[in-house]
N, C-alpha and C positions, 0 to 999 in steps of 0.2 A: 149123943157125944161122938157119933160114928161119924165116915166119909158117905156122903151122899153123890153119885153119880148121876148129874141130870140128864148128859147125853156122851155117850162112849165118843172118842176120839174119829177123826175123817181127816184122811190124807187127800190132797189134790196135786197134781205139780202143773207147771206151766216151763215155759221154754224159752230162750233166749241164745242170741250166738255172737260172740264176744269180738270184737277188732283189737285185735291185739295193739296197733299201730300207733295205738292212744295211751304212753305210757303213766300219766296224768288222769285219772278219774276214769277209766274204761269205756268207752263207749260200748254202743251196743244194738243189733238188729234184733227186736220183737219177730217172733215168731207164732203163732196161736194152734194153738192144736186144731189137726188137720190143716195146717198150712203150708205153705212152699218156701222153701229154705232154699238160694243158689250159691253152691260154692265156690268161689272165685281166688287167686291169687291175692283181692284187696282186702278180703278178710280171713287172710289164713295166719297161722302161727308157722311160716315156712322155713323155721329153724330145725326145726327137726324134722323136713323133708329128707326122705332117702332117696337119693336121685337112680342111686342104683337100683330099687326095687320099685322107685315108682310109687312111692306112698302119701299120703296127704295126713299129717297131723294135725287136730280140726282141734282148736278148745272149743269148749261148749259147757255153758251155763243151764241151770234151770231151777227152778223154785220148787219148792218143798212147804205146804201150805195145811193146817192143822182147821179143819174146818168145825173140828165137833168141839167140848167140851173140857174133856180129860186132855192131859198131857199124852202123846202117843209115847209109849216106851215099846222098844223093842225085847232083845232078851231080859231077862231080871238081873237086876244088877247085884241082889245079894247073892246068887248062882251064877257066877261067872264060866264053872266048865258047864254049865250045863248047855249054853250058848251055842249052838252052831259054828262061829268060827271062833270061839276063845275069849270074843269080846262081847261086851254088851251094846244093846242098840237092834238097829234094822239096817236093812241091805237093800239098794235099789238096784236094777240093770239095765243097761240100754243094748237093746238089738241093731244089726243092721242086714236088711232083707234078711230077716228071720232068724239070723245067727247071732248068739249072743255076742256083742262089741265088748262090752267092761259092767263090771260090779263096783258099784262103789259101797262099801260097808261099815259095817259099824254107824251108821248113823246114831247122834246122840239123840236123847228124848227130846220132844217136840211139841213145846206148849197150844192149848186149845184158845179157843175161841180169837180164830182167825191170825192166829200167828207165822207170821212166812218166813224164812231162809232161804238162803242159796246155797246152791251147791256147784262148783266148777270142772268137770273132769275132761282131761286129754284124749281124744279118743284116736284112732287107728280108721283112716275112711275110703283106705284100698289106694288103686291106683285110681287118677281121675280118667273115664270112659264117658259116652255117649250117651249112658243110660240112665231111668230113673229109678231111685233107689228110696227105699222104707226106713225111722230112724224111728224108733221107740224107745219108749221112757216108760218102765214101770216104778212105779213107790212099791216099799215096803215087798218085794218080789219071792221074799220066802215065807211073806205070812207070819212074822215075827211077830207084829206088835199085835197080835192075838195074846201075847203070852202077859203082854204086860196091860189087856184091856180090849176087846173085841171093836174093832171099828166099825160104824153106824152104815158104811157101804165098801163096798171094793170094787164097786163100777166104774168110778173117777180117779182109780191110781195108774191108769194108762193113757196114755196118748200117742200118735203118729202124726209123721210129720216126713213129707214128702224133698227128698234132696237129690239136687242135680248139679254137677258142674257146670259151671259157665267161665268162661275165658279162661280157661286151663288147659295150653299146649303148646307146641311150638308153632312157632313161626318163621318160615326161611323167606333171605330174603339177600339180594345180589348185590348189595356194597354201590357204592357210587357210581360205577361203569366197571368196566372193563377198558384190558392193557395190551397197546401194540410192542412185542418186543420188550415187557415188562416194566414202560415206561411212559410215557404218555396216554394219559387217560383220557376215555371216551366216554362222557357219562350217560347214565340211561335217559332215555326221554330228551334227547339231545339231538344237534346234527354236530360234523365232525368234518373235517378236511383229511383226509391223506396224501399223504406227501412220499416223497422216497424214503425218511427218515422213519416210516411206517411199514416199509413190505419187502421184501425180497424177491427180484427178479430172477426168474426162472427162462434163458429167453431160447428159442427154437434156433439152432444152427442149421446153414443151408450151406453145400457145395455142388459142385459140377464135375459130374461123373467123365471118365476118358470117353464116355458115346455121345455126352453134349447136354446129357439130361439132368435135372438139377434135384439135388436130394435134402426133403428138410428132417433134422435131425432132434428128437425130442419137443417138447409144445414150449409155446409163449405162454407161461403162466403167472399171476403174481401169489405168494404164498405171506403168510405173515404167522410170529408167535405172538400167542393169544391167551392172554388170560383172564381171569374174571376172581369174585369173591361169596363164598358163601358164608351167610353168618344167620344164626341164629335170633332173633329178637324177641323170642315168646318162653314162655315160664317152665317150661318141660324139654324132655333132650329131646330132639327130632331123629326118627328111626324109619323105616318102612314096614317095623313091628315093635309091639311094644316085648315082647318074647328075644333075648342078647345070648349069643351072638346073630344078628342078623343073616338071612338066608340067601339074600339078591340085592336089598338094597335098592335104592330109586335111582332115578334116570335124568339129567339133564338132557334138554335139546336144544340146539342150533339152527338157524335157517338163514340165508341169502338169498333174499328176493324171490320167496317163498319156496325154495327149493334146499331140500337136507342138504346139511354140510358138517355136522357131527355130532355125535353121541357124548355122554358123559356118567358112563352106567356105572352101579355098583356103589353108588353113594351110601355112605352108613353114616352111624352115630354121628352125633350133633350136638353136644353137652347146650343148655340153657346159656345164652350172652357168649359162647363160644364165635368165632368164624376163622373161613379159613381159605388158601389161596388154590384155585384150581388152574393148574398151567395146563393146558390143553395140548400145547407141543410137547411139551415132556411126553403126559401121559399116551398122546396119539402119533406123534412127531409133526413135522411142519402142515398146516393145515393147507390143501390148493383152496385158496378163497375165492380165487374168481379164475375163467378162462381169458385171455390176453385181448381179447375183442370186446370183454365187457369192461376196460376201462376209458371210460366216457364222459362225457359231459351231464351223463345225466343223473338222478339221484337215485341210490339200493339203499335199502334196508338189512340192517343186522337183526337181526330178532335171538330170545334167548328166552326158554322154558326152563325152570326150575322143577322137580318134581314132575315134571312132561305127565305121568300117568296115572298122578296124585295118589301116590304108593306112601307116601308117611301119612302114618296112623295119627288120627285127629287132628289131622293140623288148625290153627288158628284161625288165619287167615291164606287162603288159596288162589290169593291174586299176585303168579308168582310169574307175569308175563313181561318182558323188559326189552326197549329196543332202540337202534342208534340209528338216523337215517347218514349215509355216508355220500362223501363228495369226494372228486380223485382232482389234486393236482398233482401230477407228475410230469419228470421230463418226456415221457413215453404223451402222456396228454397232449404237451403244449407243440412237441413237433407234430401230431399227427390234426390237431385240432387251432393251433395259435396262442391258444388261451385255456384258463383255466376250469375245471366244473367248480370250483370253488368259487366264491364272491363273497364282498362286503352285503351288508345292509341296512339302507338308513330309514332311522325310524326317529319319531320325536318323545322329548321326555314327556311328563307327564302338565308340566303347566308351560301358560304361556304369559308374557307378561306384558302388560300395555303401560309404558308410562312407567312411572315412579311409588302408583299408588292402585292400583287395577292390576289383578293377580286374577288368573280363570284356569281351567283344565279342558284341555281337549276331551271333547265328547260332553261338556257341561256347558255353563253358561254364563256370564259375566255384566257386571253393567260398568262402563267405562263415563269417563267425565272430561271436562276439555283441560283437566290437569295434567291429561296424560296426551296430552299434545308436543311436539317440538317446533322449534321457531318459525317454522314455515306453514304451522296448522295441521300439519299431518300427525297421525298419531303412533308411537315409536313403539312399533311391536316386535318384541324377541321370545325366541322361543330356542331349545337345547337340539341338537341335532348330532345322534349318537350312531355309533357303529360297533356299539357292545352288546346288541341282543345276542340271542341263543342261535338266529339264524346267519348270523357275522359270522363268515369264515377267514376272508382276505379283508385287502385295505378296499376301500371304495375310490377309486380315481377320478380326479378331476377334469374341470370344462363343463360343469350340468350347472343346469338354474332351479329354483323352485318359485313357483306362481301362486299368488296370492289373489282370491274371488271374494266377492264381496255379491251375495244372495246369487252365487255363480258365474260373475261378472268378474273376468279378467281386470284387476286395478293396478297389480304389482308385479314385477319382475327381479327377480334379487340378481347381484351382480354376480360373474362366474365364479364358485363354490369350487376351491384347492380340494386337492387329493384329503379325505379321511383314511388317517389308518386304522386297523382291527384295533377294537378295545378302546376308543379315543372317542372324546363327545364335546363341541365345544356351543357357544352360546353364538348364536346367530340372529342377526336380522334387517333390513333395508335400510341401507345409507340412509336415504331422504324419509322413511317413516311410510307407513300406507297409510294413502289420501281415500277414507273412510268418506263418504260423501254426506258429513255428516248436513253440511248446510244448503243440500238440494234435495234429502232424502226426509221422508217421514220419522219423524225423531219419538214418535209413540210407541212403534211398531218392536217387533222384533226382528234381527238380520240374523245373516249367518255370514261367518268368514272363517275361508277355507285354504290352506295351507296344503298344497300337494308337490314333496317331494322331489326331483330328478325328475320334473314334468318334461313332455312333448314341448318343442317347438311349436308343432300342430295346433294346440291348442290355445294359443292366444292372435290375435291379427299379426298380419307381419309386420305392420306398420308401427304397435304398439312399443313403448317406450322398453331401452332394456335398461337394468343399473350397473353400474360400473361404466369404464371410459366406453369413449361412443365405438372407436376403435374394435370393441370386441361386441360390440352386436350382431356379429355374422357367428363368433363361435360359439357353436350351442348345439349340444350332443345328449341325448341322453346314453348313461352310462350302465354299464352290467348290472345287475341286482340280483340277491336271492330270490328277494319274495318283492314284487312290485305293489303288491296287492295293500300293504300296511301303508303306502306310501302317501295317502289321503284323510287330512284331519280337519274336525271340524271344530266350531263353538260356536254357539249361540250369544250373540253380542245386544245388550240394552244400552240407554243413553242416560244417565240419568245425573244430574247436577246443572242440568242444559238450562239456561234461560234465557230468553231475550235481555241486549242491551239496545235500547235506545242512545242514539247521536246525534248533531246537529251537521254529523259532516266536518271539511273545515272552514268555509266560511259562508259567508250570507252578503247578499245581492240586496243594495241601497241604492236604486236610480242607475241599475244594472252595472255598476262600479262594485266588483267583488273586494270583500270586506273580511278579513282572517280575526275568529273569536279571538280574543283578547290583546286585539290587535286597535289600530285609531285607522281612522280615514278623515281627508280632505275633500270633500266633497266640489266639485264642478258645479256651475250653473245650470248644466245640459243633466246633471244627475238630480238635479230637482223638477219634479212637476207644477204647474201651475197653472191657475184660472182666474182671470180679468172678470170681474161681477158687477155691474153696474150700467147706468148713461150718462151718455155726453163727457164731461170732463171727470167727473165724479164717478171712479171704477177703484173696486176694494181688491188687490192681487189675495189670492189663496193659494194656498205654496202646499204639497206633500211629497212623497218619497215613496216608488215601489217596492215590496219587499218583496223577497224570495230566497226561501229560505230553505233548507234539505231537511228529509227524516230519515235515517238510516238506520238499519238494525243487525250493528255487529255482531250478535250474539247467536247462542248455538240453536235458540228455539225462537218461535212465531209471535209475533207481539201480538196479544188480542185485541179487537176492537174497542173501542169506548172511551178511549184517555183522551187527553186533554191538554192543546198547548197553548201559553201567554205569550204575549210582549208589549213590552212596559218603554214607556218614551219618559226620561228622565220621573222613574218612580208610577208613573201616570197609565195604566192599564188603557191599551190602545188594540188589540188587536187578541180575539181570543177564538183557537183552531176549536170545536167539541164534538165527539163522536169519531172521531179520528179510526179510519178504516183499520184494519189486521193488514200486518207487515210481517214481511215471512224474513227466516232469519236468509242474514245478507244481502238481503234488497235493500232499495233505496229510491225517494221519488222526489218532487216538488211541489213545495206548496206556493200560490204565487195569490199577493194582495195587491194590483194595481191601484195607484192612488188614483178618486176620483172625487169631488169637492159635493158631489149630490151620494157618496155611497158611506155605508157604517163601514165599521171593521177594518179601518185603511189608517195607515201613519200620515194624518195630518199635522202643521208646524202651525200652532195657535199663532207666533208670535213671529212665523217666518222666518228667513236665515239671517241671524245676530252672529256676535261677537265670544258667547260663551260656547264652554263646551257644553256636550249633551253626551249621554249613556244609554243606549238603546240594550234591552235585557232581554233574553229568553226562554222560558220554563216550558221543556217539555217534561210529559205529564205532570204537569204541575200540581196533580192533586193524589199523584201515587197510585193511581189506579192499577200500574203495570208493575210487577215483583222480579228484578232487574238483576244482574250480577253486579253490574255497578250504578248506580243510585247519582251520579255526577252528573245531572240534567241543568243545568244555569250556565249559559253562555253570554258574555257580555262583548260590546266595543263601545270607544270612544270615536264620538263623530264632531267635526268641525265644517265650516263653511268656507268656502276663500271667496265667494262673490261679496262677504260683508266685509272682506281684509283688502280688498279692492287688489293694487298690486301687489301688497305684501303677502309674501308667504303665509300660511297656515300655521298656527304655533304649533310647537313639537310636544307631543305626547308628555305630562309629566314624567323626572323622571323615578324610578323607584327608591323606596324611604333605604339610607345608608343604616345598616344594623350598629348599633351602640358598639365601639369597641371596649375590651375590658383594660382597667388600669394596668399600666406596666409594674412589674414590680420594682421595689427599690433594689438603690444600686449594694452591690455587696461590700462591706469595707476594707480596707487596701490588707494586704498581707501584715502579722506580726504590729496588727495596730491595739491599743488598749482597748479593753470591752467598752461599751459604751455605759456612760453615767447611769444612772438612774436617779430621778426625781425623789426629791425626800419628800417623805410620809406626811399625811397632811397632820395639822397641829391638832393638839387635843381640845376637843368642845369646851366651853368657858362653862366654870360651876353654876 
């Protein structure tokens, strides 16, 4: 009738670390004893960060697991002071590097045979540092549930578990650019034009002493006010100690053209997502930026260190290098030099377009079709031509061409290209279309066509065609540029929708009297052939007609060999072409059948020249061997004789069927006349 105890109670825990982020069902990173925990801003509870102390509030989960028998109890619940702290239950603790972190206590009793819980507590995990740190978990830490049943082991109520931060600190970082004069921004990783409305002339006075000798007075300098931006972007305040108030603080540096131009020392605190405006003339007064002989035409560099001696403590990320390449137009410039160190620069956008239906990208590749052709066959190619890159400082002025190669072959010339201005990009491309050579060139293969910019003169013949009026063939300049180097784009051009058209030409040669398809002819006595056959009195005339007839092949591809052409003498298959050579596209030749009274394959006249009409027909490839763009191979004429009309004229061609006109309508009835009758109903059927 007693309680039998098969096997005393066994605590185990296990671990787990909580994303707070997830306010919906918690999620959660598994952790395993002896494993690697990394603390990070993504899974922190950073509500109760202390920014002033630098603390990290971590929740943290872990399982409470009853592996033996008995219910684990801790104190006795019928002795409640007997209890250690008041209450009943057990107590766990978690250390951190050896030092007790938190108790969590009073645990309630805890059923066996494999019953688990959770338990959640907030723990305290210092400031986040560089280092790796110990996180312990013991069960049952004072030995309690001894009191309410001796546990089977106390080997497995510990565990460790290895924690380090990771991406926890700040991060500085210098805002968009920097400000001439507090206003006009230069951004980093940029170039930049100055102008007068950027610097302050500092200029040297000179006079002539009563001895004759001439005295210069203070330097040519240009100075400018300078400022910049630091801000914060990382999870922790930025310091050059984590230890407040700060002792020295960090150091910005400046440099022009690799050479010091100023400090920015004594940097402190940095709250997390703070920034803040550094005026360098304030804090230093006017900066000398450059001596009066370095402004030029050519390019310097601004450079800017943040943290120069990477004196804040843990920083995030340490890539805190930032630089503006600069360019001088000023008045001091343009007298001393003409012109500006500034310039436009043209560059192309990203696609080009052939046609209506052929879209490609420079530097890729396209297949183009004869739909992207314009009325003269050439194929209408536009492409964007901008002066808004990064390296556009000024307008680009005009009088330049740009030259278009075809597998590096000069084909095109654009006409003279107006001034662009900075920031401005418009859509360009050849009056007349570039003459791709599509029907003298291999249409298998792959080409390239090449598009270069504010080309040389130099490099095309002089002779070569220019566009726009003829007038301005002589003006032709290339113009200033930043960077010339961007000025050459390519794409890789295919063919593909290309077929052969076969044609008959327009007309065809009957007794060499040229004959227009669907056209009639009168034929001559002198356009008939003939031969006397016989002896003596008794001679049979045989009469035929030479034919010659054209093959031409309009089309953008090579006709292949083997097809096959008729022609048919009122219905009557008289003349049949087979094996018909390869025709390349845009050629064109003659086929010629002289009539011969002893030869096959010749328009003989069984019945000689009569009175009626006849219809001479001709099917090239008549059996379809060749897969055509357009498929309209049947050319016909009407032929007549005048030697059997004797004097009389040749009748005239029928002439074409008058199409049915439709009835007119009825007339409308006169104004304010009575409606019209209506016919009575017809009478009822008889019973």
């Amino acid at each position: 009738g007693g309680n039998v105890s098969l096997m005393p109670p066994a605590l185990a825990p296990t671990s787990s670390a909580y994303d707070p982020r997830a306010e919906l069902g918690l999620q959660k990173i598994d952790v395993l004893a002896g494993g690697d925990l990394c603390v990070s801003p993504d899974f922190m509870q950073v509500e109760g960060v202390d920014t002033r102390e630098d603390h990290v509030y971590f929740r943290f989960a872990y399982n409470e697991i009853n592996l033996g028998v008995d219910t684990a109890v801790g104190c006795d619940y019928s002795d409640v002071a007997a209890c250690p702290w008041g209450r009943p239950g057990f107590r766990n603790t978690l250390w951190w590097d050896g030092a007790e972190l938190v108790q969590d206590n009073a645990r309630p009793p805890l059923p066996g045979m494999g019953f688990a819980r959770q338990a959640v507590v907030t723990v305290d995990l210092g400031a986040p540092d560089e280092l790796v740190h110990l996180l312990e978990i013991q069960l049952d830490s004072g030995y309690e549930v001894q009191l309410g049943g001796e546990e089977v082991s106390e080997q497995n109520n510990r565990i460790n578990i290895t924690v380090r931060f990771c991406g926890w600190g700040p991060d500085i970082d210098a805002g968009d650019g920097f400000r001439f004069h507090g206003s006009r921004l230069a951004r980093w990783f940029s170039r930049r034009c100055v102008t007068d409305e950027d610097i302050v002339h500092t200029a040297a006075t000179s006079y002539t002493n009563e001895g004759g000798a001439v005295i210069v007075d203070g330097e040519d300098n240009m100075v400018v006010h300078l400022q910049y931006t630091e801000r914060n972007l990382g999870q922790q305040f930025a310091n050059a100690s984590f230890v407040r108030p700060p002792t020295l603080g960090w150091t910005n540096l400046m440099r022009y053209d690799g050479e010091f131009l100023a400090n920015s020392t004594g940097r402190y605190y940095l709250a997390a997502g703070d920034d803040r405006v550094v005026d360098v003339s304030r804090d230093y007064g006017l900066i000398v930026f450059t001596p009066f002989p370095k402004l030029d035409l050519n390019e310097h560099l601004f450079e800017l260190w943040l943290d120069y001696n990477e004196e804040i403590a843990w920083e995030k990320n340490r890539n805190n290098y930032w630089w503006v390449k600069l360019y001088f137009c000023t008045n001091v410039i343009l007298r001393q030099y003409g012109r500006c160190g500034c310039k436009g620069d043209l560059r192309l956008g990203p696609d080009v377009y052939f046609g209506r239906q052929s879209v490609g990208q420079w530097g890729g590749s396209v297949c183009i079709n004869p739909m992207d052709t314009l009325a003269n066959g050439n194929f209408d190619v536009k492409f964007q031509v901008t002066n808004t890159d990064d390296m556009a400082l000024k307008d680009v002025e005009g009088g330049f061409r740009h030259v278009a190669y075809w597998d590096n072959v000069p084909i095109v010339v654009s006409d003279l290209r107006p001034k662009l201005e900075l920031d401005e990009f418009r859509q360009v491309g050849f009056p007349d279309g570039v003459p791709l050579p599509v029907t003298t060139t291999d249409t298998s293969r792959s080409h390239t066509l090449k598009v270069v910019l504010n080309d040389k003169p130099s490099s095309v013949p002089s002779a070569f065609p220019r566009g726009g009026p003829a007038n301005e063939s002589s003006l032709w300049t290339v113009v200033d540029e930043q960077d010339y180097s961007n000025n050459v784009y390519e794409i890789t051009v295919d063919f593909c929708g290309l077929q052969p058209d076969l044609d008959a030409s327009v007309a065809i040669y009957l007794g060499g009297m040229p004959v227009k398809w669907g056209d009639w002819a009168c034929l001559e006595t002198s356009n008939v052939a003939f031969t006397l056959i016989g002896t003596g009195e008794t001679k049979n005339r045989l009469e035929g007609i030479d034919v010659v007839y054209e093959e031409t092949n309009v089309g953008f591809a090579g006709v292949p060999a083997g097809y096959t052409n008729r022609i048919y003498w009122d219905d009557e298959l008289v003349i049949v072409d087979t094996d018909r050579p390869a025709l390349g596209p845009n050629a064109r030749r003659q086929v010629a059948h002289p009539w011969g009274f002893r030869d096959s394959n010749v328009l003989s006249l069984p019945s000689g020249t009569d009175f009626f009409q006849h219809t001479l027909r001709m099917e090239m490839d008549a059996l379809n061997a060749v897969a055509e763009s357009e498929e309209r191979n049947t050319f016909e004429v009407k032929v007549y004789f005048k030697s059997a009309f004797g004097a009389q004229p040749c009748p005239t061609a029928p002439p074409p069927p008058v199409p049915m006109q439709p009835s007119p309508p009825p007339p409308l009835p006169p104004p304010n006349s009575p409606p019209p009758t209506l016919p009575p109903p017809p009478s009822p059927p008889p019973p």
